[in-house]
C-alpha positions as CSV (number, residue, x, y, z in Angstrom):
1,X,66.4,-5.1,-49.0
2,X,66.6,-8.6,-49.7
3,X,70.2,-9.0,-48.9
4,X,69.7,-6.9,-45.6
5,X,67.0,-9.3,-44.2
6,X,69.3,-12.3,-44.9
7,X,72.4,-10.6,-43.5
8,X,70.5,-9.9,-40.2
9,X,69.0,-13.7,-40.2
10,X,72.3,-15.4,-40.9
11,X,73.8,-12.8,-38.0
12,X,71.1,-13.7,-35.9
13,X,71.6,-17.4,-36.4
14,X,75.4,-17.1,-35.7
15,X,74.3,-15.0,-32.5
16,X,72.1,-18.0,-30.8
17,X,74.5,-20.2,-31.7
18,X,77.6,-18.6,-30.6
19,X,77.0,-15.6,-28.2
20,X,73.0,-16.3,-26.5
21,X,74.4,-19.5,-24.7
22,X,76.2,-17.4,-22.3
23,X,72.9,-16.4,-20.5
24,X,70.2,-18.7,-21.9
25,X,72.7,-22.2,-20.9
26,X,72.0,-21.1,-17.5
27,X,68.2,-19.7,-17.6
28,X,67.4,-22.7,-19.1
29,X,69.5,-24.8,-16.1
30,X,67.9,-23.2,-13.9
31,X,64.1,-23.7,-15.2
32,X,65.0,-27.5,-14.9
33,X,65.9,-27.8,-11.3
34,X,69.3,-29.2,-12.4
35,X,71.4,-28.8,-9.3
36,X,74.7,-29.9,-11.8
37,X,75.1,-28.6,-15.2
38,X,76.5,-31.4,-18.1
39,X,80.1,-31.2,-19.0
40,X,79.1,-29.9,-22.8
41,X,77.0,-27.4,-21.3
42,X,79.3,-25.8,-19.0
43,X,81.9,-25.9,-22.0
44,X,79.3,-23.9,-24.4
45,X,78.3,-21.4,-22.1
46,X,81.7,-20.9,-20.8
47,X,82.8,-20.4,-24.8
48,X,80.2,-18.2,-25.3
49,X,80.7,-15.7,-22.5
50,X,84.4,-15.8,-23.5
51,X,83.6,-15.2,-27.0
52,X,80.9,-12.3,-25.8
53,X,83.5,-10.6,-23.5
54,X,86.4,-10.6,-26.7
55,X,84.0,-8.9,-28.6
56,X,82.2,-6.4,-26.2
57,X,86.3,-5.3,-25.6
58,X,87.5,-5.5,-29.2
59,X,87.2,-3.0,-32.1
60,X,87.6,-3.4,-35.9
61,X,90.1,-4.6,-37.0
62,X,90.6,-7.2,-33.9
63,X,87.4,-8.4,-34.0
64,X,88.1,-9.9,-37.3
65,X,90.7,-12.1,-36.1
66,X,88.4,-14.3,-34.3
67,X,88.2,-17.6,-35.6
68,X,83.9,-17.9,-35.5
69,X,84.0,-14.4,-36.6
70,X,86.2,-15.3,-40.0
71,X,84.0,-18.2,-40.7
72,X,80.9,-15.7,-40.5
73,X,82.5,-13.3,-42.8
74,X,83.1,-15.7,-45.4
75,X,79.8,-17.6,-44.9
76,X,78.2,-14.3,-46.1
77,X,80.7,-13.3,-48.6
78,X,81.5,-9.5,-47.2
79,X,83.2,-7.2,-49.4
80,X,86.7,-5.1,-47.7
81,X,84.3,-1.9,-47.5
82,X,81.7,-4.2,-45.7
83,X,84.0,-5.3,-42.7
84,X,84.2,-2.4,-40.6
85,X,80.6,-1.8,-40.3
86,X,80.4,-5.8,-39.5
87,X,82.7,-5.3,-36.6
88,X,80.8,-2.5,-35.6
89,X,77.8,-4.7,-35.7
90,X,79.3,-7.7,-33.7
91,X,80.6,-5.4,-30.5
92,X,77.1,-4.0,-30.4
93,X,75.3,-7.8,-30.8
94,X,77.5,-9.0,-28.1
95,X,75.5,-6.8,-25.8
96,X,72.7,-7.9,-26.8
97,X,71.2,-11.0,-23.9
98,X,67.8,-12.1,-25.2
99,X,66.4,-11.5,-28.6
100,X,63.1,-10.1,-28.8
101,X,60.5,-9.1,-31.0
102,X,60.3,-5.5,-31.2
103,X,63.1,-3.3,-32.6
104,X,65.4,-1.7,-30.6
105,X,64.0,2.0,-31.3
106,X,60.1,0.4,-29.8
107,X,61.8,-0.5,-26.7
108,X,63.7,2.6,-26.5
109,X,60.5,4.2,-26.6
110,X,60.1,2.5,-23.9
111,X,55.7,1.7,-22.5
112,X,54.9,4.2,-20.8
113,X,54.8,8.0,-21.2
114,X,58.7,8.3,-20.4
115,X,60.9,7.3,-22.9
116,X,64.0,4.7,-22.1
117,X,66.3,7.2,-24.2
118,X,65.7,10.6,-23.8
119,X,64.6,12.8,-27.5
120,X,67.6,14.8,-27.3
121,X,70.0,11.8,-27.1
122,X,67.7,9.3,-30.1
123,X,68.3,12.3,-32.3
124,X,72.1,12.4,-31.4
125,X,72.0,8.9,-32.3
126,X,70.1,9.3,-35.6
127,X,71.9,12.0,-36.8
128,X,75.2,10.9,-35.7
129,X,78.4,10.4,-38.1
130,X,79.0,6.4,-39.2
131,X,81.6,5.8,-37.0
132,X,80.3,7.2,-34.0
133,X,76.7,5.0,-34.3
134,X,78.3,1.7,-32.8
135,X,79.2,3.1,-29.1
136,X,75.7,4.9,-29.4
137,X,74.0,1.9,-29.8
138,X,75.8,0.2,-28.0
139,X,74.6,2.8,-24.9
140,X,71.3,2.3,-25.8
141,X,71.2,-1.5,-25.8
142,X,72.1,-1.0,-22.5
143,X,69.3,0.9,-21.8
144,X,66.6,-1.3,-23.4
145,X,67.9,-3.7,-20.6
146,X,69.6,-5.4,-23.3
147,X,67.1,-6.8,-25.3
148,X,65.9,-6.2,-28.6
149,X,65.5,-7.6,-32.1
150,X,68.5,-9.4,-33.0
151,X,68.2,-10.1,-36.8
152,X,66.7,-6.2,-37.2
153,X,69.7,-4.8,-35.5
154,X,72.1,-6.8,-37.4
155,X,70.3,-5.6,-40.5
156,X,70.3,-1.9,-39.5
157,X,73.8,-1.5,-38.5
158,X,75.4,-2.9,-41.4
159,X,72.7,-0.9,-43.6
160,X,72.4,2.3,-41.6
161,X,70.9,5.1,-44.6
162,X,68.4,7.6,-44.3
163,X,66.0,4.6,-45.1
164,X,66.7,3.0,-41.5
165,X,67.4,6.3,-39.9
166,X,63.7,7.0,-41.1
167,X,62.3,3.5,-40.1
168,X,64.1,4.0,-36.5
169,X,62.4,7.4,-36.1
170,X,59.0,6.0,-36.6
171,X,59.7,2.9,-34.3
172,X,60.8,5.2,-31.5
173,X,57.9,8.0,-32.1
174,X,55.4,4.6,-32.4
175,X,54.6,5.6,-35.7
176,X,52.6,2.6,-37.4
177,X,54.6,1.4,-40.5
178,X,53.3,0.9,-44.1
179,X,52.8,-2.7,-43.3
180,X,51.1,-2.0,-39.8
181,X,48.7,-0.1,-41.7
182,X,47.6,-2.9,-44.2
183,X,47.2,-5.1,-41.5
184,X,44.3,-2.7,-39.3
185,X,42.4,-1.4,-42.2
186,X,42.1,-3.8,-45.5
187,X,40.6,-1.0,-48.0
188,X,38.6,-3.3,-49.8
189,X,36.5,-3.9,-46.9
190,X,35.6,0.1,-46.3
């Protein structure tokens, strides 16, 4: 579990760094009033939106051939049977536009009555084969206006079990977790 949350941080990190520019260069431009962007700027965002666009068209194994992508794989030490599901991983992430804090099964639950992703098509997802989870989720980052948790959706992917298929279920169905349940009611105070 350990190794899970630090695989999704480190993914996460490499994600802001390398792909989040693309959008949040210019949001953050724009928020300033700058009528010219800087020189390294420009650069950045351009690389990044380059970068994004390789990986949204790429699938394992060409994905692994990019230079920021190698160093990532050998910063966290994967393992030959741990590279496809990485590349899986990376197209989906490079969907992704803003990182937020609730999972991507909450905001496919979507806030009001109506889900975002239909039942029928979160249990295709859930139940779905290994291979054919990345171009589901990568649907339904789509539809949760392509924002979610970045680190928890690293994480997921390149851990996707029963465990997460479980945890996923309860996000979308707003089941509260173990944890949520500690939180609201401390037993020793009942």
């Amino acid at each position: 579990m350990s190794e899970k949350r630090s695989i999704g941080e480190e993914v996460f990190q490499w994600w802001k760094h390398h792909i989040a520019p693309r959008e949040q260069g210019q949001s953050e431009d724009a928020a300033e009033g700058k009528a010219q962007k800087s020189g390294g700027r420009d650069a950045r965002q351009a690389s990044a939106r380059a970068l994004s666009a390789r990986l949204r068209r790429s699938a394992y194994p060409d994905i692994l051939f990019e230079p920021d992508v190698s160093q990532l794989v050998v910063k966290l030490g994967l393992g030959e049977h741990q590279l496809k599901p990485f590349a899986q991983m990376l197209h989906v992430i490079s969907c992704v536009r803003h990182n937020v804090p609730d999972s991507l099964a909450k905001r496919l639950k979507g806030a009001d009555e109506t889900p975002v992703m239909s039942h029928m098509r979160f249990k295709k997802l859930i139940t779905a084969e290994r291979d054919e989870v990345a171009s589901l989720l990568r649907r339904a980052v789509t539809l949760a206006d392509e924002r979610c948790n970045v680190a928890r959706l690293a994480g997921d992917m390149m851990f996707w079990n029963d465990q997460t298929r479980t945890r996923w279920c309860l996000d979308y169905f707003g089941v509260p977790s173990e944890s949520d349940l500690g939180k609201e009611a401390d037993p020793s105070q009942v």
